[in-house]
N, C-alpha and C positions, 0 to 999 in steps of 0.2 A: 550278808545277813538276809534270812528270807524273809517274805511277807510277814509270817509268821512273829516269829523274832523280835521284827518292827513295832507289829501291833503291842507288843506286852513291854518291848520297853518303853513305848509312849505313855500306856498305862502305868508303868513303875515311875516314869518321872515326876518331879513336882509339877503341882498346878503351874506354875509360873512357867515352865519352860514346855510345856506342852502344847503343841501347832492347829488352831480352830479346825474344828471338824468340816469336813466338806456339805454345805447345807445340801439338802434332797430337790431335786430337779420339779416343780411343780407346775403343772400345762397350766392353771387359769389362777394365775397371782393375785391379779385385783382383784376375783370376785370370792377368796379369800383373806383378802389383806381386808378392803370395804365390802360387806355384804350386805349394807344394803344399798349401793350404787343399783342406776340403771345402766344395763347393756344397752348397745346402741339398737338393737331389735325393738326393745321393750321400748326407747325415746320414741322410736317411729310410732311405733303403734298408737301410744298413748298421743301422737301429734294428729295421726290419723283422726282417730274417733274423737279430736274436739274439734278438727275440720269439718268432720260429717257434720256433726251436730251443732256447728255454727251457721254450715248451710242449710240448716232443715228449720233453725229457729230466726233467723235473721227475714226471712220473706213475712216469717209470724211475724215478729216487731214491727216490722214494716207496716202491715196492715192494721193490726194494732195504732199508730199513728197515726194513720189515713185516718179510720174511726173516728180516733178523738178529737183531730181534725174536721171533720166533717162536720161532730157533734158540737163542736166550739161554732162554724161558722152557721150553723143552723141557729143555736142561742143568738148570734148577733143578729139574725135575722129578724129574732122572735122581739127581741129589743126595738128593732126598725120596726116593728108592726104595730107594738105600743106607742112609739113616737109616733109615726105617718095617723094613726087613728085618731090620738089623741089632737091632732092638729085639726083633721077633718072633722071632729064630733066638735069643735071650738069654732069651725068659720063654715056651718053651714054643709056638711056634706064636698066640701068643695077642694080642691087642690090648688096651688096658685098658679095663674093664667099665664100662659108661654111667649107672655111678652121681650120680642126682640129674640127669639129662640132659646133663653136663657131660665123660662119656667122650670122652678124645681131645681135650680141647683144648690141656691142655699138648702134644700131640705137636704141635701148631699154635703153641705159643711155644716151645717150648723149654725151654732157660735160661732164657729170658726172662719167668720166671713175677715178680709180686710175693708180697707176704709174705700179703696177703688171699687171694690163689687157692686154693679149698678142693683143689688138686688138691697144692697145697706143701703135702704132710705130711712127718712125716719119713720116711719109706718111699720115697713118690714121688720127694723130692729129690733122694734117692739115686740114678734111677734117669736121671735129666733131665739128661745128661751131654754132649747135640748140641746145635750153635747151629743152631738154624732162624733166625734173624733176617735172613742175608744173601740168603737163599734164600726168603724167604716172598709177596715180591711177580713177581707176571710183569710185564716190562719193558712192557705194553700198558696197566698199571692201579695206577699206582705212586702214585695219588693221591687221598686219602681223601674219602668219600661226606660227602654235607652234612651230613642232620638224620639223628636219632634214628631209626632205622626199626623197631626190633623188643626184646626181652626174655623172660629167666626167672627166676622166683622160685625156688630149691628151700630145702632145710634148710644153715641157714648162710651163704647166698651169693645176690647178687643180681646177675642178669648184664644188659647193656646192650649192644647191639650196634648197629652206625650199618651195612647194608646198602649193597656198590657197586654197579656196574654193568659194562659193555663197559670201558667206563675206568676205573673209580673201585675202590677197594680197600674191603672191608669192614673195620670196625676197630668191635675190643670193648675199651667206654670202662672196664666195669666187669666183674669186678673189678679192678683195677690193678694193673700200670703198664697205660697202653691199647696196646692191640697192632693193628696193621695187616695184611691178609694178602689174597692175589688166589686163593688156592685152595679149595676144600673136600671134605670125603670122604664117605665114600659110609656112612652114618649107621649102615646095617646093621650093620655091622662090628662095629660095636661094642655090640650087641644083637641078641644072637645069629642074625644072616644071616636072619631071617625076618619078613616085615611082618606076620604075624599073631599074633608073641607081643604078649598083653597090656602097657599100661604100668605097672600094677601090679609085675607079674613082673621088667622092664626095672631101674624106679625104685630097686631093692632093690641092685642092684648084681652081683647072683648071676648074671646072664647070660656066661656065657662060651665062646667059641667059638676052638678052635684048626684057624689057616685049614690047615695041613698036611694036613687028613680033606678037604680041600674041591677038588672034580675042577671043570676046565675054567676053568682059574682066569684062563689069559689073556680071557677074557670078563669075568671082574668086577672091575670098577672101585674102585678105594682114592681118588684125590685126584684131580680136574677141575679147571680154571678154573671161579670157580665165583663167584656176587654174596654168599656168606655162608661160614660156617665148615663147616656141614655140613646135611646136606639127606636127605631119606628118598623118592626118588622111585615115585610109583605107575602103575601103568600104563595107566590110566585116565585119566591125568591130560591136558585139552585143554595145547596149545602157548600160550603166549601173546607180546605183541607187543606195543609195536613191538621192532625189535632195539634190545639195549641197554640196557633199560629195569633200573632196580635194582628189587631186593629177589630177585622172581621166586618169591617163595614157600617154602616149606620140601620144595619135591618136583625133578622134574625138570626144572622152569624155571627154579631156582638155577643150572645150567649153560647155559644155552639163552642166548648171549649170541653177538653176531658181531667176539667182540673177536678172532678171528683168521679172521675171512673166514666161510667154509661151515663151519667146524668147531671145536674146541676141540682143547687137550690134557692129555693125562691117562696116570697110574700103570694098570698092571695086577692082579693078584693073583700073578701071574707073574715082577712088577717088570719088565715092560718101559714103555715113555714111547711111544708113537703118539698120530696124529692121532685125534680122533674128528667122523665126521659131525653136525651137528646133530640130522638126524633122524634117524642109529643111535641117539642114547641113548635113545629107546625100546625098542631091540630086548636092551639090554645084561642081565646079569645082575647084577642089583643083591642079590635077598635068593633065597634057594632055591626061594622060592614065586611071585617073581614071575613074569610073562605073557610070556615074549617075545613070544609070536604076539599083542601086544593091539590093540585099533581102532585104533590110532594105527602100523600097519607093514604092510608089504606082504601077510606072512601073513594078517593080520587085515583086509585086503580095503581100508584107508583108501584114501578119495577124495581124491583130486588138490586138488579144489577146497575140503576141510574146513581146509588147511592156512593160516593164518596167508600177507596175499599175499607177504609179505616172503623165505617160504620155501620156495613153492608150486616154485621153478624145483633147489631142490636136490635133490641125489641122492636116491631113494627107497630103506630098506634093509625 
């Protein structure tokens, strides 16, 4: 029988005995069968361009953060300016005297003293009537430093202090309760504004200084971001590195941290809250006696190249 033949008695047969047609050969099945599937071209693509654009917008969030960051621990600051004032406009212009080296730390807790705190007498208790506790961390360093870094013995009391960093909050284990905090003050203050009294003289407590006699007060600094409680910076004193690093010493590299970029923030004598450059807080006035013009600022001739590389590209003041 020929081709022919074939085809017409398939067509004469009944439906029933008739053998399914050979279906037609089609090169792109699926993207007839589903139209609207993605080709595996088209998956990349669209994987692509949400890569790009995760990396072009992720560095924005990021600084977006840092900002509101910033701007949170500058409020907290603003807060500390009202408290530290409101205490000084209440006892005379005065800060309390750095008896046994431990001046000013209840203004760093608070309430929040325990019953051991040689500064809980009953006089002071009386006096300790602010919560520092909500306000003591800057939103960049809210989380406490590892080991042991530093201490002081005086009459009565033994202090323990675990030093932070760019991140890390300093926190005094002893005397207790432990207290955690991202700030510290400018140590003069509270012995009597000059780094050449004696510790002798300091030790006794007799030191007292009412900041009201004190001119050009938006220059000197009350509370920094800062890797300890509080710090006596000299003007002499080299930069040191890398950023970030804790402890930083008991001087001007307590503040010297890039937990907010080029600069830090900080209280005035003024009560105002600004940014500070890193290497302005050389130039600052910290005690009556100190150097603004010293080797480490532009008056004082510092070379480009003495600076730490990390900092060599910030602003010169």
């Amino acid at each position: 029988m020929s081709g022919r033949d074939k085809q017409i008695a398939h067509l004469n047969a009944p439906r029933t005995q008739r053998t399914p047609p050979i279906p037609p050969v089609i090169n792109n099945q699926s993207s007839i069968i589903n139209s609207k599937a993605f080709t595996l071209i088209e998956l990349l693509v669209v994987i692509a361009i949400v890569s790009l654009l995760m990396a072009l917008l992720i560095p924005a969030l990021q600084r977006v953060r840092r900002q509101a960051r910033n701007v949170l621990c500058q409020s907290n600051l603003r807060q500390w300016a009202m408290t530290l004032a409101t205490y000084t406009d209440a006892h005379d212009g005065r800060f309390p005297s750095d008896l046994g080296g431990m001046g000013g730390m209840w203004l760093l807790r608070g309430t929040f003293l325990g019953t051991d705190d040689p500064n809980n007498t009953p006089d002071g208790a009386a006096l300790h009537h602010f919560h520092t506790k909500g306000i003591a961390l800057c939103p960049m360093a809210t989380q406490p430093a590892g080991e042991r870094s530093g201490g002081a013995v005086g009459p009565g009391y033994r202090l323990e202090l675990r030093s932070g960093s760019s991140t890390t909050a300093w926190e005094i284990m002893s005397p207790p309760p432990a207290f955690q905090g991202s700030y510290g003050y400018n140590m003069y203050l509270f012995q009597g504004f000059s780094w050449s009294l004696p510790w002798s003289l300091i030790a006794t407590g007799r030191v007292e200084l009412n900041i009201h006699t004190l001119r050009d007060c938006a220059a000197i600094p009350v509370l920094l971001d800062a890797s300890a409680p509080y710090a006596r910076p000299r003007a002499t004193e080299p930069p040191m590195g890398p950023p970030g690093g804790g402890g930083g010493g008991g001087g001007v590299n307590c503040f010297l941290m890039d937990r907010h970029g080029r600069h830090v923030n900080g209280i005035f004598l003024d009560w105002s809250v600004r940014q500070v450059g890193l290497k302005e807080l050389w130039t600052l006035k910290w005690a009556s006696d100190y150097d603004r013009q010293g080797p480490w600022t532009k008056a004082g001739g510092v070379d480009r190249d003495r600076w730490p590389r990390w900092m060599r590209d910030f602003k010169d003041y």
